[in-house]
C-alpha positions as CSV (number, residue, x, y, z in Angstrom):
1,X,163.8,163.6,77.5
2,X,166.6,161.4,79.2
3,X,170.2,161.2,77.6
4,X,169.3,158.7,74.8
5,X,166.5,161.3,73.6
6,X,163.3,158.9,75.1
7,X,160.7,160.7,76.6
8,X,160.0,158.5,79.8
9,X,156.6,160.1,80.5
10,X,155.3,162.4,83.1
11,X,154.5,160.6,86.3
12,X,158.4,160.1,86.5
13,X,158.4,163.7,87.6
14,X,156.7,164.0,90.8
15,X,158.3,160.5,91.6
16,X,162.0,161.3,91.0
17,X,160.9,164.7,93.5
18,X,159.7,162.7,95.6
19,X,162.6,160.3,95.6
20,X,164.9,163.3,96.1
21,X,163.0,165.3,98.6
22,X,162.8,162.3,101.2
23,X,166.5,161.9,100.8
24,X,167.3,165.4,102.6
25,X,163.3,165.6,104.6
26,X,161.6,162.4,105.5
27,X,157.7,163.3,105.2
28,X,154.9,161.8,104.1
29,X,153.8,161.9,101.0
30,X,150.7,162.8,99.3
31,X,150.0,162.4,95.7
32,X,146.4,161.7,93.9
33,X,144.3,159.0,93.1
34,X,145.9,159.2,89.5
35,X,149.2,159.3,90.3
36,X,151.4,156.5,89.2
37,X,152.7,153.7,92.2
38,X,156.0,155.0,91.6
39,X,155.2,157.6,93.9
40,X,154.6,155.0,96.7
41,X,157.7,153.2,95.8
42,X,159.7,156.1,96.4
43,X,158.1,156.5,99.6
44,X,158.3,153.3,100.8
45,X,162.1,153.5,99.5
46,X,162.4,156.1,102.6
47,X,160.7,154.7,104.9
48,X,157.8,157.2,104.3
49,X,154.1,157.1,105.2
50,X,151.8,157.8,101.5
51,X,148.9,159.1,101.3
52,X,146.3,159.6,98.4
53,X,143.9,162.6,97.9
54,X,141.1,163.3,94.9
55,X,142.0,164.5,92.0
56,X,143.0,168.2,91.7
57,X,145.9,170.7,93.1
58,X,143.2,172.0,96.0
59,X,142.6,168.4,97.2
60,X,146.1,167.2,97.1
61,X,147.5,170.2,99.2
62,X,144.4,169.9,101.6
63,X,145.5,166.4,102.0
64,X,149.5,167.5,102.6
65,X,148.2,170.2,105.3
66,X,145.9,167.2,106.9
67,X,149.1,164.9,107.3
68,X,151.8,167.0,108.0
69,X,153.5,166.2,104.1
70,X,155.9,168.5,103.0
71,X,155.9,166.8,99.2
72,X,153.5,165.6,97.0
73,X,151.5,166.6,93.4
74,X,149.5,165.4,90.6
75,X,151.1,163.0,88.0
76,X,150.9,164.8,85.2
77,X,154.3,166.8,86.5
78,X,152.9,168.9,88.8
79,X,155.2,169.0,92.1
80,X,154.0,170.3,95.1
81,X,157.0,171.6,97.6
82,X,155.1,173.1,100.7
83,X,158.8,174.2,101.9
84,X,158.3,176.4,98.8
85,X,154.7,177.4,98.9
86,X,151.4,175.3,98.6
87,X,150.8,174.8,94.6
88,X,152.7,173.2,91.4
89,X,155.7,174.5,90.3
90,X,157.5,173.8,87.3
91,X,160.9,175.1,88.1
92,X,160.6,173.4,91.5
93,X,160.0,170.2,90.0
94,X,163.2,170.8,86.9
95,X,165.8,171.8,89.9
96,X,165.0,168.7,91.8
97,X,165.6,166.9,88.5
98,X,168.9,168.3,87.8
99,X,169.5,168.3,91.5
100,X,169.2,164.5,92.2
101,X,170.9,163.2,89.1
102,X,174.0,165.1,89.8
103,X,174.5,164.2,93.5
104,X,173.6,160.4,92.6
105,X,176.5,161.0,89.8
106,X,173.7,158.9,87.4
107,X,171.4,159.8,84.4
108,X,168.2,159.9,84.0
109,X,167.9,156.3,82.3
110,X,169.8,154.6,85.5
111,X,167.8,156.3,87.7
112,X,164.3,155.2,86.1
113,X,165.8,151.9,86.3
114,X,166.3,151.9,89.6
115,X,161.9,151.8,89.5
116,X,159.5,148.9,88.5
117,X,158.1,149.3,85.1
118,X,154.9,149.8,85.2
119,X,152.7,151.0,82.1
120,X,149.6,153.4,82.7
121,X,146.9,154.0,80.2
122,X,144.3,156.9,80.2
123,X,141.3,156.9,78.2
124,X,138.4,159.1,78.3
125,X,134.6,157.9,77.6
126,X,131.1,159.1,76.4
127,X,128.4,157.2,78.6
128,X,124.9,156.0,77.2
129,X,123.6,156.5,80.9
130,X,125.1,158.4,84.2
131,X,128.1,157.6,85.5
132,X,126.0,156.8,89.2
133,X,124.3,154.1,87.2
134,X,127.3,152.6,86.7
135,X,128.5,152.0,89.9
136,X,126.7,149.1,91.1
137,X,128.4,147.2,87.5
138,X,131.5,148.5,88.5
139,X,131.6,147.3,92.0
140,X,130.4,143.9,91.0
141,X,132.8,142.9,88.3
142,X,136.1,144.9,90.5
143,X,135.1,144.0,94.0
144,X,135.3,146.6,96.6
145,X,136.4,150.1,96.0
146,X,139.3,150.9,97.5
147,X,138.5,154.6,97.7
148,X,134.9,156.6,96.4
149,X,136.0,159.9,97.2
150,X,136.8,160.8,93.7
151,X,134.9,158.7,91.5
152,X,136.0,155.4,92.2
153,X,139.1,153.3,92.5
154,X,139.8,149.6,92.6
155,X,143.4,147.9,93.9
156,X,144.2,144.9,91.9
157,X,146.7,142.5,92.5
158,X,149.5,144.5,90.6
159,X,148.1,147.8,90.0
160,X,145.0,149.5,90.2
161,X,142.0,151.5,87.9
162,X,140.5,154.6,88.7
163,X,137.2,155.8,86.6
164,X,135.7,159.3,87.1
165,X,133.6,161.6,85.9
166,X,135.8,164.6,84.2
167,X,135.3,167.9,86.1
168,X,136.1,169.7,83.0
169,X,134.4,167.8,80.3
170,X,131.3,165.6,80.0
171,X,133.3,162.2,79.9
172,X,134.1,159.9,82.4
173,X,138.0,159.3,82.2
174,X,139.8,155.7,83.0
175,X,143.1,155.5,83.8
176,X,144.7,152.1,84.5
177,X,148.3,151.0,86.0
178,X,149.7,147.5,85.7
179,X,152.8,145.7,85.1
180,X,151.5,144.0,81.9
181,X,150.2,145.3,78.7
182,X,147.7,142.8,78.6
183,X,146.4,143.4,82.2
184,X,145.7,147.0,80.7
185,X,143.9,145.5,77.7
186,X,141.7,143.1,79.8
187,X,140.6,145.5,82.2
188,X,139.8,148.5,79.4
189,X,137.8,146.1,77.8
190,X,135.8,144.7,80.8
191,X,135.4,148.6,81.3
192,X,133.7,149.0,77.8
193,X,131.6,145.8,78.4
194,X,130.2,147.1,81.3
195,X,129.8,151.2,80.4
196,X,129.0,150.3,77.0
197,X,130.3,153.9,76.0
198,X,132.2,155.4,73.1
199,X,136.2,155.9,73.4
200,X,136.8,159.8,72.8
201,X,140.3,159.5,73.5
């Protein structure tokens, strides 16, 4: 919750970390394929080299150790400080919080202004067929992947989509970043054109 009692939603929290971390240790930054652009914005605010990994805490502190990143995490909250030790931490994440808002003398609110807004959706999908099927449609109404090590994940002009198969369900899960609202409504549909599945979530 910020001071006027919104709930700005979690990818702000490895973001605003991020954006606090790189203020006292330049690094690069590894976050992944998931995780909100704001993450890359706050690197790029430093001067910062970003990096993405696959899904999952293993693969995102694999990816830190690889290239020499000292901060990163998962954008559902979950900070990774390798100054601290190599895995989330929730209390790590709430003191750099409380730790950047009082030496920028700002809220929350002010800070999260400071950031584009973007809007993310995330849905999650029962397939008629197997997601490996579904590639080749994906690939021809997208374009070219921008990364297949997780699933796979398209760049678009101001944002991106990233479809995978769950690793702890039997759905394939869509999560979409854009700008506009109805950028998110145009690609979920072209997603259900082409997958033709049911919507579980």
């Amino acid at each position: 919750m910020d001071e006027t009692g919104r709930a700005p939603g979690e990818e702000y929290t490895v973001a605003l970390a991020i954006d606090h971390v790189l203020t006292h240790r330049p690094s690069p930054v590894v976050v992944n394929m998931s995780t909100s652009n704001l993450a890359a914005v706050c690197a790029e605010r430093h001067g910062c080299t970003f990096f993405r990994s696959p899904v999952g805490e293993v693969n995102v502190v694999e990816e830190m150790e690889a290239r020499g990143s000292s901060i990163g995490g998962e954008g559902n909250g979950g900070v990774i400080d390798r100054e601290c030790h190599p895995g989330r931490d929730s209390a790590v994440a709430a003191a750099y919080v409380v730790s950047l808002l009082r030496e920028r003398d700002c809220t929350l609110s002010e800070w999260i202004a400071t950031l584009p807004a973007l809007r993310m959706r995330k849905m999650k999908f029962r397939l008629e067929g197997t997601f490996e099927a579904l590639r080749p449609s994906l690939e021809s109404e997208f374009g070219i992947p921008s990364d297949v090590r997780d699933g796979i994940r398209f760049d678009t002009p101001s944002g991106w989509l990233h479809i995978r198969p769950s690793g702890t369900e039997p759905v394939v899960r869509l999560i979409v970043e854009d700008s506009e609202e109805a950028v998110l409504d145009s690609i979920t549909e072209r997603f259900i054109r082409i997958a033709g599945g049911a919507c579980v979530e």
